[in-house]
Steps between C-alpha positions, in 0.01 A plus 500: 500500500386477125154595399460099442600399859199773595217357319521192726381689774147586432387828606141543610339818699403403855091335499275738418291565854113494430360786629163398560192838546243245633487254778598206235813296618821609355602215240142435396453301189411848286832697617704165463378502152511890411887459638584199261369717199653834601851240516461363178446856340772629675739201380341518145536877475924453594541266331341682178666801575881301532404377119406841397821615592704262424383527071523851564842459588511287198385766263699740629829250456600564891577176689289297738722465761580619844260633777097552424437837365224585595334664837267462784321853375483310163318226630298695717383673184447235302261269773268874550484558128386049454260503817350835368482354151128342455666193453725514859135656607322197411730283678495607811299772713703829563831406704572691840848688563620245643428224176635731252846525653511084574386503127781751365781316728360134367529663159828630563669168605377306250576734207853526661504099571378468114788712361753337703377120345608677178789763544813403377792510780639847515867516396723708640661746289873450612507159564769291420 
Protein backbone atom coordinates (compact mmCIF):
# COMPACT_ATOMS: atom_id res chain seq x y z
CA UNK A 1 0.00 0.00 0.00
CA UNK A 2 1.55 3.45 -1.03
CA UNK A 3 1.64 6.30 1.37
CA UNK A 4 -1.18 7.85 -1.13
CA UNK A 5 -3.62 4.87 -0.84
CA UNK A 6 -3.13 5.65 3.23
CA UNK A 7 -4.16 9.15 3.39
CA UNK A 8 -7.67 8.09 2.31
CA UNK A 9 -8.21 6.57 5.46
CA UNK A 10 -8.39 9.25 7.99
CA UNK A 11 -6.91 8.56 11.23
CA UNK A 12 -8.44 10.13 14.31
CA UNK A 13 -7.73 9.14 18.20
CA UNK A 14 -10.79 7.51 19.77
CA UNK A 15 -13.43 10.65 21.40
CA UNK A 16 -11.95 12.24 23.99
CA UNK A 17 -14.17 11.03 27.29
CA UNK A 18 -15.15 14.16 29.46
CA UNK A 19 -14.21 13.57 32.72
CA UNK A 20 -16.47 15.66 34.53
CA UNK A 21 -15.25 16.69 38.84
CA UNK A 22 -18.80 18.05 39.50
CA UNK A 23 -22.25 16.72 39.26
CA UNK A 24 -22.63 18.56 35.64
CA UNK A 25 -23.76 16.05 32.84
CA UNK A 26 -21.02 14.66 30.81
CA UNK A 27 -21.34 16.41 27.24
CA UNK A 28 -22.48 19.70 28.71
CA UNK A 29 -22.38 22.64 26.42
CA UNK A 30 -18.86 24.00 28.24
CA UNK A 31 -16.91 20.49 27.82
CA UNK A 32 -18.51 20.09 24.24
CA UNK A 33 -16.96 23.36 23.54
CA UNK A 34 -13.49 23.07 25.51
CA UNK A 35 -13.25 19.56 23.34
CA UNK A 36 -13.87 21.32 19.87
CA UNK A 37 -10.99 23.85 20.77
CA UNK A 38 -8.53 21.38 22.30
CA UNK A 39 -9.37 19.45 18.47
CA UNK A 40 -8.72 22.27 16.46
CA UNK A 41 -5.32 22.99 18.34
CA UNK A 42 -4.41 19.64 18.13
CA UNK A 43 -5.15 19.51 14.19
CA UNK A 44 -3.57 23.04 13.80
CA UNK A 45 -0.47 22.16 15.80
CA UNK A 46 0.10 18.72 13.16
CA UNK A 47 -0.56 20.14 10.70
CA UNK A 48 2.07 23.09 11.47
CA UNK A 49 4.48 20.78 12.60
CA UNK A 50 4.11 18.40 9.01
CA UNK A 51 5.01 21.99 7.22
CA UNK A 52 7.83 22.62 9.50
CA UNK A 53 9.28 19.54 8.53
CA UNK A 54 8.62 19.21 5.40
CA UNK A 55 10.83 22.96 4.46
CA UNK A 56 13.19 21.59 6.77
CA UNK A 57 13.56 18.75 4.68
CA UNK A 58 13.70 21.25 1.97
CA UNK A 59 16.64 23.12 3.34
CA UNK A 60 18.39 20.34 4.10
CA UNK A 61 17.90 18.96 0.22
CA UNK A 62 16.52 15.40 1.66
CA UNK A 63 13.28 14.25 -0.03
CA UNK A 64 9.69 14.45 1.11
CA UNK A 65 8.72 11.19 0.59
CA UNK A 66 7.95 7.97 2.30
CA UNK A 67 6.56 7.37 5.90
CA UNK A 68 6.00 10.53 8.51
CA UNK A 69 9.08 11.17 10.44
CA UNK A 70 8.23 12.19 13.17
CA UNK A 71 7.00 10.59 16.74
CA UNK A 72 4.31 10.27 19.25
CA UNK A 73 7.06 11.58 22.07
CA UNK A 74 7.47 14.48 19.53
CA UNK A 75 4.05 15.40 19.57
CA UNK A 76 3.60 14.82 23.04
CA UNK A 77 6.28 17.45 23.51
CA UNK A 78 5.22 19.78 21.34
CA UNK A 79 1.13 19.98 22.64
CA UNK A 80 2.86 20.40 26.69
CA UNK A 81 5.33 22.99 25.54
CA UNK A 82 1.81 25.06 23.27
CA UNK A 83 -0.77 24.46 26.23
CA UNK A 84 1.97 25.68 28.71
CA UNK A 85 2.78 28.57 26.41
CA UNK A 86 0.57 31.75 27.64
CA UNK A 87 -0.90 31.62 24.45
CA UNK A 88 -2.05 27.54 24.63
CA UNK A 89 -2.73 28.93 28.44
CA UNK A 90 -5.12 31.41 27.32
CA UNK A 91 -6.97 29.08 25.25
CA UNK A 92 -7.93 26.70 27.30
CA UNK A 93 -7.78 25.97 31.23
CA UNK A 94 -4.97 23.44 32.24
CA UNK A 95 -5.68 19.96 30.38
CA UNK A 96 -5.92 16.67 32.59
CA UNK A 97 -3.67 13.47 31.77
CA UNK A 98 -5.97 12.21 30.03
CA UNK A 99 -6.47 15.56 27.37
CA UNK A 100 -2.87 15.89 26.85
CA UNK A 101 -2.36 12.42 25.42
CA UNK A 102 -5.86 12.72 23.08
CA UNK A 103 -4.13 16.10 22.21
CA UNK A 104 -0.52 14.60 21.36
CA UNK A 105 -2.22 11.49 19.39
CA UNK A 106 -4.70 14.17 17.43
CA UNK A 107 -1.46 16.02 16.78
CA UNK A 108 0.29 13.07 15.73
CA UNK A 109 -2.22 11.91 13.02
CA UNK A 110 -2.68 14.92 11.53
CA UNK A 111 0.98 15.95 11.21
CA UNK A 112 1.49 12.37 9.78
CA UNK A 113 -1.91 12.71 7.57
CA UNK A 114 -0.39 16.32 6.48
CA UNK A 115 2.97 14.89 5.32
CA UNK A 116 1.47 12.10 3.55
CA UNK A 117 -0.94 14.85 1.31
CA UNK A 118 2.58 15.99 0.31
CA UNK A 119 5.29 13.15 0.26
CA UNK A 120 6.34 12.10 -2.91
CA UNK A 121 5.84 8.14 -3.53
CA UNK A 122 8.83 6.33 -2.21
CA UNK A 123 10.80 4.54 -4.94
CA UNK A 124 12.34 1.60 -4.49
CA UNK A 125 15.93 1.45 -4.92
CA UNK A 126 16.21 -1.76 -7.17
CA UNK A 127 13.30 -1.51 -9.06
CA UNK A 128 13.12 -2.33 -12.46
Amino acid sequence: MSSRERTDTRYEPAPLAVVSTTDREVGAPRELARRARLRERALALGAGWASTSREEFQQQRRAVAGGWPGTLSEARLRVRWYFDTTSGARQLAPLSRDELEWAARATYASAREAWLAFAEPETDVGAP
